[in-house]
C-alpha positions as CSV (number, residue, x, y, z in Angstrom):
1,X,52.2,127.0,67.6
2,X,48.3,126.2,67.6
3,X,47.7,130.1,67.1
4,X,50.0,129.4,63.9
5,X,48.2,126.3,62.6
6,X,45.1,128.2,63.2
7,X,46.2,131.4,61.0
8,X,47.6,129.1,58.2
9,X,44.3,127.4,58.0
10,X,42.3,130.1,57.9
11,X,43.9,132.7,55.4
12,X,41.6,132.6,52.9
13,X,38.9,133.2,55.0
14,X,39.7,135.7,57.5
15,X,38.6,139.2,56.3
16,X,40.6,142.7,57.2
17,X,38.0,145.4,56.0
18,X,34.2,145.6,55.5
19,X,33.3,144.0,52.6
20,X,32.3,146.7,49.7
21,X,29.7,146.1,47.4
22,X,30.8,145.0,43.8
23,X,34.7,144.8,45.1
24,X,36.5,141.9,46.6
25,X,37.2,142.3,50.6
26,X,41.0,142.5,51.7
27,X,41.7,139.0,53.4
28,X,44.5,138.0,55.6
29,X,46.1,136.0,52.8
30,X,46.1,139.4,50.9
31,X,47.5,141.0,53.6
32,X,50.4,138.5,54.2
33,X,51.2,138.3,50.5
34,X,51.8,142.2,50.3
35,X,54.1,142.5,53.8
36,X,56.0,139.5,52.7
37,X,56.6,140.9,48.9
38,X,57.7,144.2,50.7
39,X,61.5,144.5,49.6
40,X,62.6,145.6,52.7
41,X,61.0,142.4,54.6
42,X,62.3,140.1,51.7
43,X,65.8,141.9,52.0
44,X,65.8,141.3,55.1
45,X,64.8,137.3,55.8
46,X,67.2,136.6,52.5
47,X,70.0,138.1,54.7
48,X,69.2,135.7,57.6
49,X,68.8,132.9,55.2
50,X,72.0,133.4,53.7
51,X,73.9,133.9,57.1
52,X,72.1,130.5,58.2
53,X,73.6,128.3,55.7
54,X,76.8,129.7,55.7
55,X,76.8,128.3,59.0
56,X,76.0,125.2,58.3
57,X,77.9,125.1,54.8
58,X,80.8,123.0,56.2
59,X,78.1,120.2,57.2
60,X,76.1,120.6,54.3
61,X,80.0,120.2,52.0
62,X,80.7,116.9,54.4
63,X,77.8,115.0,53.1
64,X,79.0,116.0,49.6
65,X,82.3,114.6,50.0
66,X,80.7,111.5,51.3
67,X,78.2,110.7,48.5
68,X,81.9,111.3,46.2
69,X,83.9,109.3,48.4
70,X,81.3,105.9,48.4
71,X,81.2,106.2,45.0
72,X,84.3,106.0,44.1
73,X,83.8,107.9,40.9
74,X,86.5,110.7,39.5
75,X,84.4,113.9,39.8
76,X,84.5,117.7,40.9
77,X,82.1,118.7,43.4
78,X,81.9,122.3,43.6
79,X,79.3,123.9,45.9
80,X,77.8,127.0,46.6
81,X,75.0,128.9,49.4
82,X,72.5,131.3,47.0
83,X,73.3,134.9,47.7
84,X,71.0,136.9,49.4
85,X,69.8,138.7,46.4
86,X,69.1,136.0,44.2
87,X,66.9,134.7,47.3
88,X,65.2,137.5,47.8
89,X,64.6,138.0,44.1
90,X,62.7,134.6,44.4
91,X,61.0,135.1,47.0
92,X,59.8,138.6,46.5
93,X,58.7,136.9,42.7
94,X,56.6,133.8,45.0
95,X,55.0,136.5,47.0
96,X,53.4,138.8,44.1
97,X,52.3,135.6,41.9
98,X,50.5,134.5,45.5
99,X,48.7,138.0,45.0
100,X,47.3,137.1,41.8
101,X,45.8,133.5,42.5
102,X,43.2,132.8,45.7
103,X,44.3,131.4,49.1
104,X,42.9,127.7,48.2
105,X,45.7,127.2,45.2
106,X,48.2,128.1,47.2
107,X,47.9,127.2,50.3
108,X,49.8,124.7,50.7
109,X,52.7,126.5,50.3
110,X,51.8,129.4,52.6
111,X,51.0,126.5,55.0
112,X,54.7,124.9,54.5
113,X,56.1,128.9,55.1
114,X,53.7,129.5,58.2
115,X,54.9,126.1,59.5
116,X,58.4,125.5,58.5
117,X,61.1,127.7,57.9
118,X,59.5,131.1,57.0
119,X,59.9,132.5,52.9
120,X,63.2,129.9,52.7
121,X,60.5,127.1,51.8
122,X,60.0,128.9,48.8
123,X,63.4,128.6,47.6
124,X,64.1,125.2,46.7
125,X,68.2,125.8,45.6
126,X,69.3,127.6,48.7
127,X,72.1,125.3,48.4
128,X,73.8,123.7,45.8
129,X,76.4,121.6,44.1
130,X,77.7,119.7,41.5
131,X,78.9,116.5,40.6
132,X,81.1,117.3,37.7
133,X,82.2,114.1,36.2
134,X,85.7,113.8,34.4
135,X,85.1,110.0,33.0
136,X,81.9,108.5,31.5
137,X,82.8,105.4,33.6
138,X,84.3,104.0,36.6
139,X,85.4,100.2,36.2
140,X,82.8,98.5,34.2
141,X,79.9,100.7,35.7
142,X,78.5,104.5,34.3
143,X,80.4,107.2,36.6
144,X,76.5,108.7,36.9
145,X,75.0,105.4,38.1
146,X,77.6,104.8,40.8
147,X,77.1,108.4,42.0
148,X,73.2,108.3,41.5
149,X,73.0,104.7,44.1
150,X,75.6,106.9,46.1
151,X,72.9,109.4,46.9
152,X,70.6,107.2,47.4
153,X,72.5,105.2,49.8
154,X,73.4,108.4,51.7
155,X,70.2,109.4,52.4
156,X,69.0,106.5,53.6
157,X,71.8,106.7,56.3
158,X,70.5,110.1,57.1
159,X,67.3,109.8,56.8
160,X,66.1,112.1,59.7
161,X,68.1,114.9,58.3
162,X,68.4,114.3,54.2
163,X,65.2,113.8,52.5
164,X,64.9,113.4,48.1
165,X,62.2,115.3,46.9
166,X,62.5,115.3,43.0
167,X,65.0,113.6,40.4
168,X,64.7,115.2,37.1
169,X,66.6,113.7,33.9
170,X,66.8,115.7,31.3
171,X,68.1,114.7,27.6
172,X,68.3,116.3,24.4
173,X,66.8,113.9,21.0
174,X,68.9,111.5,20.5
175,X,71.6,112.5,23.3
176,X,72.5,109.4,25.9
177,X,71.4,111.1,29.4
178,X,73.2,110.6,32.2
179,X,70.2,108.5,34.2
180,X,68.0,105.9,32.9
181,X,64.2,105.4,33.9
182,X,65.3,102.2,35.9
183,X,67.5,105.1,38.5
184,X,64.2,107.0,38.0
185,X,62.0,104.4,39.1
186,X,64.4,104.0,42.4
187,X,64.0,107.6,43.4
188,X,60.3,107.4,42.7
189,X,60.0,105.1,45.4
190,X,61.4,107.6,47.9
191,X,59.0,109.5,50.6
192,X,59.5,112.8,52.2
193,X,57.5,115.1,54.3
194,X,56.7,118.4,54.3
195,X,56.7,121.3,56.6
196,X,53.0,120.9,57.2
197,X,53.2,117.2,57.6
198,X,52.2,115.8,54.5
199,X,53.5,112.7,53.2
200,X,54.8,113.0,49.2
201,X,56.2,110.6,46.8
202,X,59.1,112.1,45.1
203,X,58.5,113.5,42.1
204,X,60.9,111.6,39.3
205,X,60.9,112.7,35.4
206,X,62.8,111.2,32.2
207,X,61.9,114.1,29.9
208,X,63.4,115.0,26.5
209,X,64.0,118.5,26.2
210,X,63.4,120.8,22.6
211,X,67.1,122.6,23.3
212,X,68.9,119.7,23.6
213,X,69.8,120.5,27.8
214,X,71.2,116.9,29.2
215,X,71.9,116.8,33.0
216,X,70.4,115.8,36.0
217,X,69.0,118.1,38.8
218,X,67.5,116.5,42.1
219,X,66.1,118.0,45.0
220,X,66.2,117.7,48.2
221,X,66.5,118.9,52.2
222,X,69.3,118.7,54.1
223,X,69.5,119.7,57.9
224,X,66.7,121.7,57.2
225,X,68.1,123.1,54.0
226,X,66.4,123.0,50.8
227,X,69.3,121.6,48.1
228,X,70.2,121.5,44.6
229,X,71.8,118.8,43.4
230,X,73.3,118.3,39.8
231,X,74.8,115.7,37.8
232,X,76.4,116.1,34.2
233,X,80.1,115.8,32.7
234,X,82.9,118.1,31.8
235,X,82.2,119.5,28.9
236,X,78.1,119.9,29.3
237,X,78.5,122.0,32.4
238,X,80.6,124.5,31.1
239,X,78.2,124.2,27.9
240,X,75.0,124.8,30.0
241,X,76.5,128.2,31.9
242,X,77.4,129.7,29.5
243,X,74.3,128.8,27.1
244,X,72.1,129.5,30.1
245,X,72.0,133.0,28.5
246,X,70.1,131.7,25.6
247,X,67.9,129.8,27.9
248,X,67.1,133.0,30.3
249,X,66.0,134.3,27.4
250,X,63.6,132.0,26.3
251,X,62.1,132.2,29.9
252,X,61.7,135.9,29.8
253,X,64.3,136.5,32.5
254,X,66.4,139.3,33.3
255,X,69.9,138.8,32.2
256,X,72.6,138.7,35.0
257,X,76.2,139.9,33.7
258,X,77.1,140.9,37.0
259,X,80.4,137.9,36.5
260,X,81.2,138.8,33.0
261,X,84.1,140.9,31.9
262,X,83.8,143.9,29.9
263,X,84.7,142.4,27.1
264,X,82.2,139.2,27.9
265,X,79.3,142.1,28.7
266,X,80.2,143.3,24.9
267,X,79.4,140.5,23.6
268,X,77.0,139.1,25.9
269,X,74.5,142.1,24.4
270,X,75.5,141.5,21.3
271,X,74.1,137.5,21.6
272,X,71.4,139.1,23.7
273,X,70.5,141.2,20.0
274,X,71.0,138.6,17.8
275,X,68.9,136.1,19.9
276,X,65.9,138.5,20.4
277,X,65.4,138.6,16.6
278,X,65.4,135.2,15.9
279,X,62.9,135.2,19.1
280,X,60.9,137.6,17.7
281,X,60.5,135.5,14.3
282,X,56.9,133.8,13.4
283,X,57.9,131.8,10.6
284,X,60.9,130.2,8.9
285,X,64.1,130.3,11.0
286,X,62.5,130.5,14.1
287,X,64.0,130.1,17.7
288,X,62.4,126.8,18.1
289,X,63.7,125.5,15.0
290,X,67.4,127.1,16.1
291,X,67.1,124.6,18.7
292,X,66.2,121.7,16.9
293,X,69.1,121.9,14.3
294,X,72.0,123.3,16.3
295,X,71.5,123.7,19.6
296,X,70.2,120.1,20.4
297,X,73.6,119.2,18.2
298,X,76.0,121.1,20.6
299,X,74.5,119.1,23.4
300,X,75.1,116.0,21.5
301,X,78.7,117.1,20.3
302,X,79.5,117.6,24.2
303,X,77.9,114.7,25.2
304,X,79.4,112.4,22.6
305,X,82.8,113.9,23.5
306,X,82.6,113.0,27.1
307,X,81.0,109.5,26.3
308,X,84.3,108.7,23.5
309,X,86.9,110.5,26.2
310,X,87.6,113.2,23.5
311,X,90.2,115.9,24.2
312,X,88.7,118.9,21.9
313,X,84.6,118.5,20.8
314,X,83.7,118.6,16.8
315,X,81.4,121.1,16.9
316,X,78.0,120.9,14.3
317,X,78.4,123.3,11.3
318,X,76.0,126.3,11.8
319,X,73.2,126.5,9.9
320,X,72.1,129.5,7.5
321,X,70.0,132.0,8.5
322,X,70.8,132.8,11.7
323,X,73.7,135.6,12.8
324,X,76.8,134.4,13.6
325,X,77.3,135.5,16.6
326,X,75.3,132.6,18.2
327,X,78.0,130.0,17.2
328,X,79.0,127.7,19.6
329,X,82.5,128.9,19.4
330,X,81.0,132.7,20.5
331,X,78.6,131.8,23.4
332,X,82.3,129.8,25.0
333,X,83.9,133.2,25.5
334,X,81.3,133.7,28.0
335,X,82.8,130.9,30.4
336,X,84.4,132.1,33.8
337,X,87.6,133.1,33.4
């Protein structure tokens, strides 16, 4: 373990080949970044990573069902372990941006992947789950709240094995999010530690988003697995997967349509099309002002649906100047079937 430490402190420093005039020397960071972006490495630990929690799903589902059960609150809680490909399409992506940056602004993390749990640190959503909420409240209290102290409860019961290590609220303008900054505040007084043995605060935001996204995501470690929890109602779950297409876009990232039908692939190029124009436009009816009047709108109309117990949502009219095809009533179809 020392001989560990030692290398983790020392990879920016630590040369491979003789220095050549005018060109940067090879380093052992160097070196590690480009054997642990090799696909067939990468392949290989996502495999074992996947395997591993698989194993320790059933555990991992048994504290979900407890965090439900205290709370009391009506709610689906649907999990899921990150398939080995996703993983080691994260990891492999952590890897090559390492290659780009010197050792000292990254290394902490190489440290926490030297010293913990191998390229798995990098991948903070190797589990997940979701607390899908069926009614805005439960007795006099908000259905989020109750499961929010829920969490929070539970992981101080566990606290050798279940640390918190960020709670992010997100909210469209004018949308009522799920959390509050007082439940902020309470996670912002957490503590974890880190695979190199540094003590953090948790990390807590109450941020308004441009697209209208409402939800919770907070993140954590349980029995040595790095977790994704989220929080959100009916009707803005279903919402965010299927608009997530919308949202990969504006990221830049690859499109995934591995789950769609051939009739959802259709017209999941067709929004893809239609989406990359108004991307592509400078002026006018640009993608950020798309967002401002209709898709912030749909968040609300879900929202406000879930909030007044609604059985159907009244969706906003669409505004001119944008194709069709990215109605609300469109981007649905893409929903699991």
């Amino acid at each position: 373990m020392i001989s560990i430490a030692k290398t983790a402190m020392t990879l920016g420093r630590t040369l491979y080949t003789t220095k050549t005039t005018g060109a940067r020397a090879t380093t052992l960071f160097d070196e590690f970044c480009k054997t642990m972006s090799n696909p067939k490495i990468v392949n290989k630990h996502a495999a074992r990573i996947e395997e591993d929690i698989i194993q320790k799903q059933e555990d991992l589902k048994n504290i979900v069902d407890e965090i439900l059960k205290k709370s009391g609150v009506d709610a689906l809680a649907p999990d899921r372990v990150k398939g080995a490909g996703s993983t080691a399409s994260k990891i492999q992506k952590k890897f090559n941006s390492f290659k780009n940056k010197d050792y000292d602004s990254v290394r902490e993390q190489i440290q926490d992947v030297i010293l913990g749990n191998g390229p798995r640190e990098l991948v903070g959503d190797s589990y997940g789950f979701r607390f899908i909420i069926n009614s805005e409240k439960t007795g006099a209290k908000r259905s989020s709240t109750k499961l929010y102290e829920s969490i929070l409860d539970c992981q101080k019961q566990h606290k050798d094995t279940f640390s918190l290590t960020s709670f992010e609220d997100y909210y469209g303008q004018g949308i009522k999010p799920y959390g509050s900054e007082a439940i902020a505040d309470k996670f912002a007084q957490l503590q974890y530690s880190t695979p190199s043995g540094k003590i953090k605060e948790t990390v807590a935001a109450f941020t308004e988003k441009p697209s209208g996204y409402t939800r919770t995501n907070i993140n954590g470690r349980i029995n040595g697995v790095n977790v994704e929890i989220q929080v959100g109602g009916k009707y803005t779950t279903k919402w965010g997967d299927v608009e997530h297409i919308l949202y990969d876009m504006r990221q830049g990232k690859p499109l995934d349509m591995s789950h769609y039908t051939p009739e959802q692939k259709e017209l999941a190029l067709n929004i893809q099309k239609a989406y990359q124009e108004v991307l592509a436009r400078k002026s006018g009816n640009t993608a950020a002002k798309f967002s401002e009047v209709y898709l912030n709108k749909v968040w609300e109309t879900f929202r406000k649906a879930e909030i007044q117990g609604l059985q159907e949502p009244i969706y906003p009219p669409f505004p001119d100047g944008y194709p069709q095809i990215l109605k609300v009533e469109n981007i649905l179809k893409l929903a699991h079937v």
